[in-house]
N, C-alpha and C positions, 0 to 999 in steps of 0.2 A: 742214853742220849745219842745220837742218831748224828752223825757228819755227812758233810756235805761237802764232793771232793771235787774241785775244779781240774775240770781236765785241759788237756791241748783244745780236745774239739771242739768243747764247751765254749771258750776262750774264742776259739775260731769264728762257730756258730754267732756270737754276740757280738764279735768285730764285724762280721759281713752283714748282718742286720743292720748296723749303725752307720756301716758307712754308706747302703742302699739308701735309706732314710734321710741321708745328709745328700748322697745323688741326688733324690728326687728333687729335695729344698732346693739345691742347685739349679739344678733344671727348672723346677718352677720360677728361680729368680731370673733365671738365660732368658728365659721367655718373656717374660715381662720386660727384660732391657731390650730385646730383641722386636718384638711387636709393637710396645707401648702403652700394656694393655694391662691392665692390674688384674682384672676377673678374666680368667681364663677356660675355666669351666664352672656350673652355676653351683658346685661344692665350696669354690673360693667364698663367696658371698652371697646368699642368696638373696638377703635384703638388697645386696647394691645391684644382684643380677635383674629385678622385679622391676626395680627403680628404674635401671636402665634398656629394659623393654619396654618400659612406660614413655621413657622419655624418644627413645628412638620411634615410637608408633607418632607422637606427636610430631617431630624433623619432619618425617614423612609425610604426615598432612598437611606441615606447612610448605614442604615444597612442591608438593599439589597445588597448592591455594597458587604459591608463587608462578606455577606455569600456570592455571588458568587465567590469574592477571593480564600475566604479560599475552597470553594469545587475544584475551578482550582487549587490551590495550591496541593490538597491532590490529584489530577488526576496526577498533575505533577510527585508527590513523588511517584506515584504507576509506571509509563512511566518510571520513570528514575531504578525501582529496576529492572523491566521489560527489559530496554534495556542493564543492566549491565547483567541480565542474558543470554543475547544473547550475550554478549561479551563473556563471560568464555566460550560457546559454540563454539563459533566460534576460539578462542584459543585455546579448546582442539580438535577441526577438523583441526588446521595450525601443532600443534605438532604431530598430525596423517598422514597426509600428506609428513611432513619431515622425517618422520618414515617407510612409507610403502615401497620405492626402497630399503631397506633392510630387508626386507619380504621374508622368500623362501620358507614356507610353506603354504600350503591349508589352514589349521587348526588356524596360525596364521590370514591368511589375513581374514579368518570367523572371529575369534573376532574383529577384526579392523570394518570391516561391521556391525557386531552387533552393536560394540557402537557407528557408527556414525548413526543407524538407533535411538539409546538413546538418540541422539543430536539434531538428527531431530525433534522428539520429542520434546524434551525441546525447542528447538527453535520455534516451530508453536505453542508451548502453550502460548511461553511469546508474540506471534505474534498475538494471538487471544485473550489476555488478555481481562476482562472487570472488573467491578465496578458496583454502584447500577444506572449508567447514561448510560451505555452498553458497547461497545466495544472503548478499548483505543485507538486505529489504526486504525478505520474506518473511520477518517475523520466526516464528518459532518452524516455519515449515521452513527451511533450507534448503531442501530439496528441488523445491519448486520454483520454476523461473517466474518472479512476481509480475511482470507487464508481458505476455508474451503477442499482445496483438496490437502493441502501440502503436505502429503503422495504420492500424485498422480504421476504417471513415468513421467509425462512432464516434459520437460526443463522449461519451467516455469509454475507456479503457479497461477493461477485465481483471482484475486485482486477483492473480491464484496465489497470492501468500498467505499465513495468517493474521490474525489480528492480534495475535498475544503478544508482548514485546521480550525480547530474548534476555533473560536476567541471569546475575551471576549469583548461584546457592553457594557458598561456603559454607563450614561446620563452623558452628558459636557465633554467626554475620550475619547482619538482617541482610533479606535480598535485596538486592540492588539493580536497579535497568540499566541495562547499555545499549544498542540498538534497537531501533522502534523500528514498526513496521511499515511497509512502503505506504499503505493506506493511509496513513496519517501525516506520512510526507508529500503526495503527489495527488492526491485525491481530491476533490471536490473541497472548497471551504465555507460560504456562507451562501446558501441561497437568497436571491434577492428577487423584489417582483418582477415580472415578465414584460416583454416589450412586444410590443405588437407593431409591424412595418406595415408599409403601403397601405394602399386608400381604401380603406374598407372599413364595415358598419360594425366591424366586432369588437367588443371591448375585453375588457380581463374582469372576470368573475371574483365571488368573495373568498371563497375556499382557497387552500394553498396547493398549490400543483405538483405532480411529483415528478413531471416530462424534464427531463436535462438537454441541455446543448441546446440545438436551434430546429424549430420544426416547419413544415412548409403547410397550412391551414390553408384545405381547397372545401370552400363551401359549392357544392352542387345541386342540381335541380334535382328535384324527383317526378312531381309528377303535378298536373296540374287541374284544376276540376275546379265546376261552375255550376253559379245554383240554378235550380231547376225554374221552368217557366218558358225561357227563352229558346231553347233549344241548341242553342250554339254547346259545341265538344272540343275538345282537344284536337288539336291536327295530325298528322302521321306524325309529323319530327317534332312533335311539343318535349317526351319525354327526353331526345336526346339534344333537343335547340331552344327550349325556353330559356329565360335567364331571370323570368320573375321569383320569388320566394315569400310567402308572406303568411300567416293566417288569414283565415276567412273575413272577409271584408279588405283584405288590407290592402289588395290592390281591384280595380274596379273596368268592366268593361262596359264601355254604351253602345247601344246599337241602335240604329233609325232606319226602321223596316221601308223605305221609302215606295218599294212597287206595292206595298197592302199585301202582298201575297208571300212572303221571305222568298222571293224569287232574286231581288235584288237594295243595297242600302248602303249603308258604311258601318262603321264601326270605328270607337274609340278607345287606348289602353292611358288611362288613369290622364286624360285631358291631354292626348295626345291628338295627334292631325288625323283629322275623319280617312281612315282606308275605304274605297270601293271593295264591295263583297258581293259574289253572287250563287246560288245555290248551287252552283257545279263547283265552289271552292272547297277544297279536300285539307289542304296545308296551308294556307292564309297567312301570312308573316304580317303583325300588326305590331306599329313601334310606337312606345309611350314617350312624352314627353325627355324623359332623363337619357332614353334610348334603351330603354328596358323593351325584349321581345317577348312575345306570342306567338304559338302559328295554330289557328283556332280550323276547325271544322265547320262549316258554316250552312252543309246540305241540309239542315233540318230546322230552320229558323221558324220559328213560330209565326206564324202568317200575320201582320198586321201589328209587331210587339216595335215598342220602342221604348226605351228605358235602361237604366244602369244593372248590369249583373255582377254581383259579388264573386270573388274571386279567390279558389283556396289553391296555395304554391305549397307546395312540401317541398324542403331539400336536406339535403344532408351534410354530415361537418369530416371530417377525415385529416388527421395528424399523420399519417403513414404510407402517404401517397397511395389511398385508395383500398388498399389492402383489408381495410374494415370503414366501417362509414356508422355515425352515430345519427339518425333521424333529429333535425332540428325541433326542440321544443316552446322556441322562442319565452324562455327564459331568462331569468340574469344572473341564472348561476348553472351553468349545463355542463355538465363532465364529456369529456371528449377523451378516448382512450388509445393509445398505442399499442397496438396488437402485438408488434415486435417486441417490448419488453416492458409494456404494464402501465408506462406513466401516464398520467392523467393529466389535462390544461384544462382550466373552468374558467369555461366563458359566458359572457352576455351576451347572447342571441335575440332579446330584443326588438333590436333596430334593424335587422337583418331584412332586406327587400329584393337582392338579386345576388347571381352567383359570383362567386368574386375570390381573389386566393389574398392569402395576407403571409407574411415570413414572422412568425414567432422565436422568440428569444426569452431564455430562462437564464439570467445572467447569475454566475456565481456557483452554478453546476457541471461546468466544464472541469474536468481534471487537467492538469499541466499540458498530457498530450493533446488532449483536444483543446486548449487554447491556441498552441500555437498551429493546430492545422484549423481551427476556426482565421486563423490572422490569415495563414495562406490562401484562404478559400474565398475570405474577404477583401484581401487584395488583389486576386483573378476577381471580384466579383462573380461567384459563381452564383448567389442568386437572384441577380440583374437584381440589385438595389438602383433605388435612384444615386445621384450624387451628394446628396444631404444627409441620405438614411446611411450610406456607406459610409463616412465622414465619421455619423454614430457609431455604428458599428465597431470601429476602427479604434473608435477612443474608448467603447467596452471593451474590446482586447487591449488594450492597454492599460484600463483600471485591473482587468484579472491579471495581466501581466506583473505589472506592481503590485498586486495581493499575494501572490505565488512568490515573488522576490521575496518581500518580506517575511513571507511563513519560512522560506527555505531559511535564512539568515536566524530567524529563531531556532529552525530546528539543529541549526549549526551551534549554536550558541550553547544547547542544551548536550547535546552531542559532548562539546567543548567541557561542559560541568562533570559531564559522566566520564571521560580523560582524568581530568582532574583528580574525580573522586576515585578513581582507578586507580592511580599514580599514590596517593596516600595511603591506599590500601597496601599498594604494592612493598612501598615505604616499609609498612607498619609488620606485613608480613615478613620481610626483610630483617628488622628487629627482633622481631619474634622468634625465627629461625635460628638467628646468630645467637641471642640466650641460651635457647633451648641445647642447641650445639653444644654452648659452653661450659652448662649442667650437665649433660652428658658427657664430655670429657672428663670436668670434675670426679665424676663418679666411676667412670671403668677407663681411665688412664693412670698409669703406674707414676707413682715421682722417680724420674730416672737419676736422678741422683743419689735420693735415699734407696734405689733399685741397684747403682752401683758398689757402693758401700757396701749394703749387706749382702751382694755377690762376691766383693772380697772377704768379707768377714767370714761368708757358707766357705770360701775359697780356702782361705787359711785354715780352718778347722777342719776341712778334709783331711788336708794335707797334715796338719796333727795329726790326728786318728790314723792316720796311715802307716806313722812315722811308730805312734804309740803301738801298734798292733802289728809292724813287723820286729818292734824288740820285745813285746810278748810270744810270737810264734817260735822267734830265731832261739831255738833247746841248743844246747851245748852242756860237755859235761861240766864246766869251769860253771857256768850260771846254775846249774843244778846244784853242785857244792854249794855255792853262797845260797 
């Protein structure tokens, strides 16, 4: 049988093991009183360690969610000062509008201009508004300043933002919109049919137009020609001084060969006063009844002719002061095109007899900017309306006026919803956050009190062991005897 001899060092060896072992416990408990923190390394727990990288990945997304809230929120509140500032604007261009048909000075209607030129102004500013994320009104392109040519004389305005509206993604959230883009704030709203100003033969066609703003309809002469028999030609200045226009028949000239010889007679345009003619006449100015002109060639008149000759006018139609010109078809439905950007106004050509210009209006295609510089342009009168037609005028800038009020005041409203629904988000994330926190402490924070106890209890039983294993070390002969 075999013994087993305990020795000093044995003794020794097993004390300094246990009391290392009782160190460490110690120190693991110091630590946790000291930090607050139950898991200290992922040996402590690894279930609660797993738990509590779960739970901390989630904090984290929610206070993600939390600051992009609150920076939509703060986008929202700067949109909504921004579009209240384009309200005042637009209410002080309706109270100018209702103001200018009692206007009868130059002097007055200059300051009316000026300040709707202050307006304009302020309105393309709160329209190009931005923030440290870019432009409020641009739609998803932020980058981009959305109206950069609102100054500019167009009927409308160049829209470089996009058209998507800026939404907010969070993780487990349906999307949600919060700013829209400028196009659907300041842009055009309901086309309506076209007006046709001053005295003229043209009507508005079936088809639907695509020309916006206000355009200036110069019907012109082209060219003029007569049936054969007679002999009579066009004169030197017919192409650039007639003023007739017609298809064939539609206007009519007579002539009364009176010397037998076409040496000399008269001539009449469409039952107007007999002119003297005689065959040395090259340019002949013959005036019809209504005051429609001709200037006819008359050196070749058919010896002995007297009788009515038919009469073909061509002219042409031109929305773009000339720049392109469309050949009248005398039609009731003719397209007339803008060379400069494409739109089209279909008219009825018709009744078209002589050249004549008319001011065209597409009411309900002006954008904000081009209403109010349509107001100003209309209260200079810049294109010599009569007194009745401007009156009109005046009161369509103030139906668009009030239509653009109103659209803004909705799109404030909606604006106002998307706040709202921002604000309850915000709320909810808020909640969510503070749970979430509170799980996580649950699970990797120490109970410091049951953390101080058993750091006196680790405390006290060191200090045994210490006690116990310097009266096992301490040899003496007196302990040896016993």
């Amino acid at each position: 049988m075999a013994f087993f001899r305990v020795t000093q060092n044995l003794v020794a060896d097993i004390s300094r093991a246990n009391i290392a072992r009782q160190t460490a416990k110690l120190f693991d408990v110091q630590q946790q009183v000291s930090t607050g923190l139950r898991i200290q390394r992922p040996s402590d727990d690894p279930t609660g360690l797993r738990r509590a990288l779960i739970q901390e990945d989630r904090i984290a997304r929610l206070e993600s969610h939390a600051t992009a809230i609150r920076h939509v929120q703060s986008r929202l509140n700067s949109a909504y000062v921004q579009l209240q500032d384009v309200t005042h604007g637009i209410v002080r261009a309706r109270d100018i509008a209702l103001s200018a048909p009692q206007i009868t000075t130059e002097a007055e209607r200059m300051v009316l201009a000026r300040e709707l030129d202050g307006l304009l102004e302020q309105i393309g500013s709160a329209a190009n508004a931005a923030d440290e994320s870019g432009y409020l009104f641009a739609g998803t392109a932020a980058d981009s300043m959305p109206f950069p040519d609102f100054r500019a004389a167009a009927a409308r305005t160049s829209y470089e933002g996009s058209d998507q509206k800026i939404g907010v993604y969070l993780t487990g959230e349906a999307v949600r919109d919060s700013l829209l883009p400028g196009d659907q704030i300041f842009q055009p709203l309901q086309r309506e049919p076209k007006v046709i100003l001053g005295q003229t033969q043209i009507k508005s066609g079936a088809s639907v137009d695509t020309a916006f703003g206000t355009r200036t309809l110069t019907v012109a002469h082209a060219t003029t020609t007569y049936a054969a028999g007679s002999g009579v030609a066009a004169g030197v200045s017919s192409a650039q001084s007639d003023t007739i226009i017609g298809p064939p028949g539609g206007h009519t000239l007579i002539i009364d060969d009176i010397s037998g010889t076409g040496a000399s007679g008269t001539v009449r345009l469409n039952g107007g006063p007999p002119i003297p003619f005689t065959s040395a006449d090259t340019d002949l100015e013959v005036t019809g009844r209504n005051g429609e002109v001709v200037f006819i060639d008359t050196t070749a008149i058919t010896p002995g002719f007297s009788g009515s000759v038919d009469i073909t006018a061509d002219g042409t139609l031109s929305i773009d002061g000339g720049a392109s010109v469309t050949p009248i078809d005398f039609t009731s439905n003719q397209a007339v095109v803008d060379s400069s950007d494409g739109g089209i106004a279909w008219l009825d050509t018709t009744s078209v007899t002589k050249t004549q210009t008319a001011q065209l209006e597409f009411p309900g295609t002006n954008d904000l900017f081009g209403a109010i510089r349509a107001l100003r342009d209309d209260i200079l009168n810049t294109r010599n309306l009569s007194s009745s037609d401007q009156n009109e005028a005046l009161n369509r800038r103030l139906g668009e006026l009030e239509r653009f009020n109103d659209h803004i005041l909705d799109i404030v409203g909606m604006e106002s919803v998307s706040s709202e629904q921002m604000q309850r988000l915000g709320d909810r994330t808020t909640d969510l956050k503070l749970e979430a926190e509170t799980q996580h402490s649950d699970n990797v924070s120490a109970d410091i009190t049951a953390a101080v106890l058993h750091l006196q209890e680790m405390y006290n039983l060191q200090q045994f062991t210490l006690s116990s294993v310097s009266r096992l070390v301490d040899t003496n002969l007196l302990n040896y005897l016993r």
